[in-house]
TIRO-189130 format. One record per residue: x, y, z of N, C-alpha, C, O in turn. Coordinates in steps of 0.05 Angstrom, whole numbers, plus 5000, padded with zeros to 4 digits. Layout:
BEGIN
XYZXYZXYZXYZ ...
This chain:
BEGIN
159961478887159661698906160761948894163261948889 159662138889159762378882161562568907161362578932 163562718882165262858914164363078927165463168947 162563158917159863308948160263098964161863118983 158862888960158162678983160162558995159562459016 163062528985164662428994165362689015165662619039 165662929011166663119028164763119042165963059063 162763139047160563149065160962959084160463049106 161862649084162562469096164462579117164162619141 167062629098168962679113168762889134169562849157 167363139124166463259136165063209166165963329186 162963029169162462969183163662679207162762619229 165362579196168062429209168862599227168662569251 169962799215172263059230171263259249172763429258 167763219256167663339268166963199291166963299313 166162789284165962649305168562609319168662519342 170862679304173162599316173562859345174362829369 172763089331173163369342172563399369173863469389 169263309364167563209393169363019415169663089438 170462769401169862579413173362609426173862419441 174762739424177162979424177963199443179963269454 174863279443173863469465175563699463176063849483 176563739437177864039430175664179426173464079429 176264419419174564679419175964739384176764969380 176064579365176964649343174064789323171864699319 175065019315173765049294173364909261175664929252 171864809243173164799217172464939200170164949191 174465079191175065259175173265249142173265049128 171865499137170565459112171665539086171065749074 173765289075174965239057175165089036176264879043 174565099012174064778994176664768982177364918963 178464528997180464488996180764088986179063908985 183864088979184163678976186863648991186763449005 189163778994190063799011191464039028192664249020 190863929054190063669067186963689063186163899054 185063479068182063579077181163729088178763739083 181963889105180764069127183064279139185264199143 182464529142184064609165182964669183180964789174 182864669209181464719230183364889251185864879251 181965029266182865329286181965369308179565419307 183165359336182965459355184265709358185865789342 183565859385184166049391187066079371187066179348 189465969386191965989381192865939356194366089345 191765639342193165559326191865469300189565439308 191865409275191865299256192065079240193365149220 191564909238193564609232190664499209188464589206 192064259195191364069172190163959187191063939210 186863819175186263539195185663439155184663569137 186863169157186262939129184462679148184562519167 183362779129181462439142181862209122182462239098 181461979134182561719118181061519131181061479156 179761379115178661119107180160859111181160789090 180560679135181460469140180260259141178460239158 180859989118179259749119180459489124182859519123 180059319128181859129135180958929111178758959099 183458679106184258559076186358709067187458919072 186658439044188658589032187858869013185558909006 190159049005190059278991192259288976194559258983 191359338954193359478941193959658927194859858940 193959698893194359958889192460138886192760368879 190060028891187960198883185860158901183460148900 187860138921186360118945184959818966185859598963 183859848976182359608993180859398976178659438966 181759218974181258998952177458928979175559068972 177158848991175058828996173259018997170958928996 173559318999171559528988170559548964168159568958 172959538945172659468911169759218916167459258910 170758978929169358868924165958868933163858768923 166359018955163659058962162259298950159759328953 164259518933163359638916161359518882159159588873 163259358875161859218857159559008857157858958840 159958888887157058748903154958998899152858948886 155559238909153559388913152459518892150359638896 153559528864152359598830151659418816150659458794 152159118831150058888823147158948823145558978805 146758978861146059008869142859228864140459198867 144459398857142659668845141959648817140359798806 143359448805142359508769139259158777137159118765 140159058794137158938803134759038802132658978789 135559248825132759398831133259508805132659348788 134159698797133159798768131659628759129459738760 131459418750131259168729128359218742126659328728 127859138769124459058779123859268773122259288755 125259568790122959758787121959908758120060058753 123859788742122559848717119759788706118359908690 119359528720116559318712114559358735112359278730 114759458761113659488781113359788793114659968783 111459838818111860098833112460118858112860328870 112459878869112459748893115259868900117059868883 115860008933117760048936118459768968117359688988 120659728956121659478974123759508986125659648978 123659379006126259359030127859099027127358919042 129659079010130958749006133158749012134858929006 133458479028136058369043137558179031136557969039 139658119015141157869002142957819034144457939049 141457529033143457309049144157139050142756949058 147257079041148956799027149856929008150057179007 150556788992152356788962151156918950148756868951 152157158931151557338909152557318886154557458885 152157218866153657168843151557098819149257038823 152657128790150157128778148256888771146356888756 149356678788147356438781145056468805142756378803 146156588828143656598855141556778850139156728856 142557028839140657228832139257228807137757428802 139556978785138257018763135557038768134557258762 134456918775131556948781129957208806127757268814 131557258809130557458828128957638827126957678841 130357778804126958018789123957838783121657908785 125057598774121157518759121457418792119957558805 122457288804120857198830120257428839117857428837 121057678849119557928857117558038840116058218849 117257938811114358078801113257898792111757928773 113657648804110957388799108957428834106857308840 110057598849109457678872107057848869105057858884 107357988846105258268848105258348873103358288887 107958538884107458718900106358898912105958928936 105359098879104159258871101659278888100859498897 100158948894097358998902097758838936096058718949 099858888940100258748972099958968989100359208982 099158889016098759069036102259219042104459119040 101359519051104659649062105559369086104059229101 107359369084109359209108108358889094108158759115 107858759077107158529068111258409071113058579067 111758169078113958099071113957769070112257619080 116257719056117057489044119457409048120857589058 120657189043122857029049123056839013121756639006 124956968999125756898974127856598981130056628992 127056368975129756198980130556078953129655878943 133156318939133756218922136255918918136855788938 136955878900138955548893140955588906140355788919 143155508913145755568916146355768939147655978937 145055648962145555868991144356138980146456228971 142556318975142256568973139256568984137556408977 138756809006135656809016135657069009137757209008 133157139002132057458997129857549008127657498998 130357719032128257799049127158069040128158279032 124457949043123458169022120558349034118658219042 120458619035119858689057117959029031119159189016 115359019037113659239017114159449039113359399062 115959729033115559969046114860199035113960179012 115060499049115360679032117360819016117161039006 119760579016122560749003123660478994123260279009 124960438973126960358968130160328984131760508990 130460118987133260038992133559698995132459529008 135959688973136659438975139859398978141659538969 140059138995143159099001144158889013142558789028 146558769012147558579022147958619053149258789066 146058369062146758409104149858379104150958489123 151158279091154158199100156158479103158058559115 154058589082156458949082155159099095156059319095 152759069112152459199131151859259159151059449173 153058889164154358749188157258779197158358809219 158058749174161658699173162658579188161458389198 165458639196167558509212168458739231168858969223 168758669249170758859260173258719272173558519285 174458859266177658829277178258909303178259159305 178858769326178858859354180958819364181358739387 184258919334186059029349187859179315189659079301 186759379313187159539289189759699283190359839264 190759649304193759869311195659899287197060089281 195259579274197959609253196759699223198059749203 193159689229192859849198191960059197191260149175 191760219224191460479237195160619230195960839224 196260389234199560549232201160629210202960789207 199260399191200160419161198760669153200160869147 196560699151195360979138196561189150196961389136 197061189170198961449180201061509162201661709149 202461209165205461269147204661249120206861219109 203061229103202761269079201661579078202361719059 200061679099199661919095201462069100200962299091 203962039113205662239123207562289102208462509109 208462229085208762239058208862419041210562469024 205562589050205062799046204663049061203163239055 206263009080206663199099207363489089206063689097 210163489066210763679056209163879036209864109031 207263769027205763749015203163919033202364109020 202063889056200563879070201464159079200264369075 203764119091204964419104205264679090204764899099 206264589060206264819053203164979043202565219040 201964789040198764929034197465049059196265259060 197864929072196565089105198265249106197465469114 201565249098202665419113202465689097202165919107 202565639077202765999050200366109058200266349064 197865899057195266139070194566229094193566459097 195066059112194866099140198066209159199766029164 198366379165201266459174199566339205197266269211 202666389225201466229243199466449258199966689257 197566359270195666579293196866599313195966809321 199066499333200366599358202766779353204266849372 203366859328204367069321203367379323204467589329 200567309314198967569308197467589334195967789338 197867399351196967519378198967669397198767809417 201367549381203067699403203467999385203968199399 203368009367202468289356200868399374201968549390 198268359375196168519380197168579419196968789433 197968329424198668479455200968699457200768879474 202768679442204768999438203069259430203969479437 201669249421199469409410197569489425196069669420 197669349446195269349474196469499486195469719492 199569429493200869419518201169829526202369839548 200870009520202170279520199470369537199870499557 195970279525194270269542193870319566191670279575 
């Protein structure tokens, strides 16, 4: 992920949070890292950091099951590379079960012993490879392929204590946080009470 796209994410996190919040926050047009954002209402000024919470273990480099569904997912893509190199066919494929390199060896020639190429749009198939792995396989107008398991997931339906930890790992950098909002942004309910002494003789 490219950090356009990663800010763009966040970006758009912070403004579902904003909505869903029901503040009247502005966000400020600044290309900043910390914090991620500053955002402004009438009165005030403040940091918003957005953060990424997954459940598993983590450690120093983060969420050991993202890593891992990270590297599921560059398997994943150096696949389709592999077919679309030999084909033009754009396909919609689902891995379901076990991913590892003995399930997927065959996967590219079973997708181009198929001849896609000359199948009707929406033509689909059901790949049943060895060792638990199905590959649903589906002729569209776009490319995308991916594991159903990472894009079903898990959810956690009581998150409080790894909602609590990223706080306190982020708070850490509080000092850090403050003084960057604070050197550029002085506070705004200062400069309003300016402007009302300034009113006031009127």
């Amino acid at each position: 992920m490219t950090r356009q796209t990663q800010k763009s994410r966040e970006r758009f996190f912070a403004e579902q949070a904003i909505r869903a919040l029901a503040k009247d926050w502005i966000i400020l047009p600044d290309e900043r890292e910390n914090p991620d954002f500053v955002v402004a209402d009438v009165e005030h000024r403040l940091g918003l950091e957005v953060v990424s919470v997954f459940t598993g273990d983590k450690g120093s480099t983060g969420s050991s099951m993202k890593k891992s569904e990270s590297v599921m997912h560059r398997s994943i893509n150096a696949l389709r590379d592999q077919y679309e190199a030999s084909a033009k066919a754009k396909l919609h494929v689902r891995f379901v079960g076990k991913i590892d390199p003995a399930t997927v060896a065959n996967v590219v020639s079973s997708l181009i012993a198929l001849d896609l190429d000359s199948k009707l749009m929406g033509f689909h198939t059901v790949l049943d490879e060895q060792r638990g792995l199905r590959v649903h396989v589906t002729k569209g107008f776009r490319s995308d392929w991916y594991n159903i398991n990472d894009r079903v997931g898990w959810v956690d339906r009581n998150p409080t204590d790894i909602i609590s930890q990223a706080i306190g790992d982020k708070s850490q950098n509080l000092p850090r946080y403050k003084a960057s909002v604070g050197e550029r942004y002085p506070a705004a309910a200062g400069r309003r009470r300016d402007t009302k002494q300034r009113q006031a003789p009127a």
